[in-house]
Structures are given as structure tokens and as C-alpha cells.
C-alpha beads as a LAMMPS data file, in Angstrom:
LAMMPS data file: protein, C-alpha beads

72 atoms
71 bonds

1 atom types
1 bond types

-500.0 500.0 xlo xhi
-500.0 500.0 ylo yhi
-500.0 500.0 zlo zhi

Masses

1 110.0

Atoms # bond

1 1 1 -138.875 406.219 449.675
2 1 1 -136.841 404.446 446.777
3 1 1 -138.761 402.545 444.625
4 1 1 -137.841 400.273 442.148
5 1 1 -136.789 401.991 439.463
6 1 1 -134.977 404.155 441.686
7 1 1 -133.181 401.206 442.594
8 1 1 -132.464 400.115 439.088
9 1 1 -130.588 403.798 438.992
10 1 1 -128.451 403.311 441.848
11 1 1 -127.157 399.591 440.954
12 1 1 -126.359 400.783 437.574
13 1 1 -124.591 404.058 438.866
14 1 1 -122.219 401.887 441.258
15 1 1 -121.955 399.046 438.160
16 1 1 -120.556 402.127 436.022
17 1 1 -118.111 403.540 438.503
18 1 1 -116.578 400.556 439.335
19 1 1 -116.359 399.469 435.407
20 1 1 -114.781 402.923 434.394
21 1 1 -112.637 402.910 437.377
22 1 1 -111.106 399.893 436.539
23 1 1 -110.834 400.826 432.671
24 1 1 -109.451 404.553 433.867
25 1 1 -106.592 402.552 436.051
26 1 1 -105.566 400.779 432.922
27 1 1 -105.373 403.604 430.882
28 1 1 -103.337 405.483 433.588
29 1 1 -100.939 402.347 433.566
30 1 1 -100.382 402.155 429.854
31 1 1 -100.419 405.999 429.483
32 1 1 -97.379 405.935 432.737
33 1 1 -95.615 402.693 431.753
34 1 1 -96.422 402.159 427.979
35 1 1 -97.852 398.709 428.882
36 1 1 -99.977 397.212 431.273
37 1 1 -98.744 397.144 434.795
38 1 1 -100.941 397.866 437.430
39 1 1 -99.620 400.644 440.100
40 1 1 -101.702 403.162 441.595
41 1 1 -101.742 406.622 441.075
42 1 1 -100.926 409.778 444.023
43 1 1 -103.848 410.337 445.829
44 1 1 -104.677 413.316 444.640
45 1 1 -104.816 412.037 441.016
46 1 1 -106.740 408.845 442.162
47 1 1 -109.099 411.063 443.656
48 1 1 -109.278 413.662 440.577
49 1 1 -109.994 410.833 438.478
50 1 1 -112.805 408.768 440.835
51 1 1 -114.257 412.321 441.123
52 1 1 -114.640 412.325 437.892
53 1 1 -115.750 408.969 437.308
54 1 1 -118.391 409.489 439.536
55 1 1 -119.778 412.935 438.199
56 1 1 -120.074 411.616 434.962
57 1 1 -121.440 408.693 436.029
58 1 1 -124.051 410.030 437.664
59 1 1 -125.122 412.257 434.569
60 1 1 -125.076 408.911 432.608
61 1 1 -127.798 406.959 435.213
62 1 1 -129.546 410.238 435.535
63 1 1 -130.072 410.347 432.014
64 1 1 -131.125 406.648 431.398
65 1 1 -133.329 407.164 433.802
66 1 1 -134.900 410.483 432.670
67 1 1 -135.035 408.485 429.011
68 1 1 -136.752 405.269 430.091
69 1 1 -139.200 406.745 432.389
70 1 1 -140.189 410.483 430.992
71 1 1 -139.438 409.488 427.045
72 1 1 -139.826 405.773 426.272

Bonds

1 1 1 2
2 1 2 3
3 1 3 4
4 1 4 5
5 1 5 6
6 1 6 7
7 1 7 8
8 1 8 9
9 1 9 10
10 1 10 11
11 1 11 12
12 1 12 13
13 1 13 14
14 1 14 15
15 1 15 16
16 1 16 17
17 1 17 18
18 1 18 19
19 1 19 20
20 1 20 21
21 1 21 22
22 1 22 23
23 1 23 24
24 1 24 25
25 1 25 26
26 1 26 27
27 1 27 28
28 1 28 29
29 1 29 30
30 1 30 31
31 1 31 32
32 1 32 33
33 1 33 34
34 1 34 35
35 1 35 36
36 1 36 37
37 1 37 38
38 1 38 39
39 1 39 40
40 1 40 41
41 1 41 42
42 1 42 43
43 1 43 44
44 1 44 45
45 1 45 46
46 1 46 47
47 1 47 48
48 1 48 49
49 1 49 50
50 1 50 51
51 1 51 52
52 1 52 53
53 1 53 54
54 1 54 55
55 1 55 56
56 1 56 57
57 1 57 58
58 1 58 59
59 1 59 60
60 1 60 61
61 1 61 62
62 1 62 63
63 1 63 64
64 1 64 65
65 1 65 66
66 1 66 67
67 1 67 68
68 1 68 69
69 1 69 70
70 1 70 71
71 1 71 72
């Protein structure tokens, strides 16, 4: 079962994918256009890069968690 602090993990995880996703998309725009324009890259890049996203979100919340509840 989940409990609370579980919980806590998850919302931030999804907070911090959707945050960095949004802040990778602008950097792919500037980096492609040299300003901000928003297009959307292949889908094999958009994928690469919400993979990534993702994996190092997850050692992020995994490690916030491990530091509030085993350390703090």
C-alpha cells in the first residue's frame, strides 16, 4: 500500500517531469531557432529527451526521499 510519504514522492516526481519538460522544450527551441519559438521536436528526440527527463527524475524523488526519511 502507498502511504503518505509515498505519495509525497510520486506528486513531486510528476511536478518535476512536467517542469523540466517544459524547460527542456525551451531549450530545444532556442538551441534550433536561436530564440524562443515553440515547435516540437521528431519523435524520436521528444522521446530521447522525456526518457531522460523521467530517469533523472526519478533518481531526484528517490533521493529526497531516501534523505528526508533514512537521514533527516
Amino acid at each position: 500500500m502507498i502511504n503518505d510519504k509515498m505519495t509525497e514522492g510520486i506528486i513531486q516526481f510528476i511536478i518535476t517531469v512536467c517542469f523540466f519538460y517544459v524547460e527542456a522544450l525551451i531549450h530545444y527551441n532556442i538551441g534550433k531557432h536561436g530564440t524562443f519559438k515553440f515547435s516540437l521536436p521528431k519523435f524520436k528526440e521528444n522521446l530521447l529527451i522525456f526518457l531522460v527527463i523521467v530517469l533523472f527524475s526519478c533518481l531526484s524523488s528517490m533521493t529526497s526521499y531516501c534523505i528526508i526519511n533514512y537521514i533527516l
